[in-house]
C-alpha positions, -999 to +999 in steps of 0.1 A: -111-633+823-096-618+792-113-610+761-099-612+729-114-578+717-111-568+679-124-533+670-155-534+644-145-524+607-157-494+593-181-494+564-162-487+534-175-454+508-187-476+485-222-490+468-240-512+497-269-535+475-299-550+496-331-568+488-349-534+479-328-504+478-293-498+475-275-477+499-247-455+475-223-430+494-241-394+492-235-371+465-249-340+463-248-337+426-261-372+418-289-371+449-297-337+458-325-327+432-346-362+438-339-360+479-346-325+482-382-335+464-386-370+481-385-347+518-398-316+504-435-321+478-465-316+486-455-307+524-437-334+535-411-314+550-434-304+578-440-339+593-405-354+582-387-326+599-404-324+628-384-345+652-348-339+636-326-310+639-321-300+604-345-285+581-367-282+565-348-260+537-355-232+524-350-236+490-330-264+468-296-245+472-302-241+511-305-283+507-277-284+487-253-270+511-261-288+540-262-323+516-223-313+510-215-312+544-228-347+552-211-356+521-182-346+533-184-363+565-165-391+577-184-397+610-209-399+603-206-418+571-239-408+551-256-430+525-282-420+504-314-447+503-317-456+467-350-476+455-335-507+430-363-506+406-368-470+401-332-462+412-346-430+424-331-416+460-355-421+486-338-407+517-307-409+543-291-428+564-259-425+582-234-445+605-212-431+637-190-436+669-172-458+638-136-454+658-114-479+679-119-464+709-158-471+707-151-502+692-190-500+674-208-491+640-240-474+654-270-465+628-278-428+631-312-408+620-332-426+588-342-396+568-370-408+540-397-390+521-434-393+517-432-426+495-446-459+507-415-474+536-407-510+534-387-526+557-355-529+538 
């Protein structure tokens, strides 16, 4: 039996609009301030970084930094979460393994803040 195998195509950099929020390719100088708040008021950073091996930061410029990494990144591919009626960001999500040779798009880590969470 021979399949007829075609590799998956990766997500391209660009605006990605859903139902409720629109996922927009990060940018540290468009997202940082309003992500760094969404993970970091009111102690939010203790519970949403418990289980992930980043943060919580130190400081906004600590944030910053490691935001332009991930921006950087090409796999992963990171996306911040952006609600459509406030069009505030709300938190992260990323894609990796986006190559031939794994011939998949897997969703990575879901990063969002204290704000109610829909299914999206």
């Amino acid at each position: 039996m021979s399949l007829d195998w075609t590799p998956a195509r990766l997500p391209p950099r660009k605006t990605h609009v859903g139902a409720t929020v629109r996922l927009e390719p990060l940018d540290p100088g468009r997202h940082a301030q309003a992500l760094y708040a969404a993970s970091h008021d009111d102690g939010a950073g203790e519970q949403l970084f418990r289980h992930l091996s980043y943060g919580p930061f130190a400081d906004l410029d600590d944030f910053n930094a490691w935001l332009a990494e991930r921006a950087a990144s090409t796999d992963p591919l990171f996306f911040a979460i952006v609600d459509r009626d406030s069009g505030s960001p709300q938190g992260m999500a990323s894609f990796l393994r986006m190559g031939s040779a794994t011939s998949g798009l897997l969703p990575r880590s879901s990063a969002r803040g204290r704000r109610p969470r829909r299914s999206t």
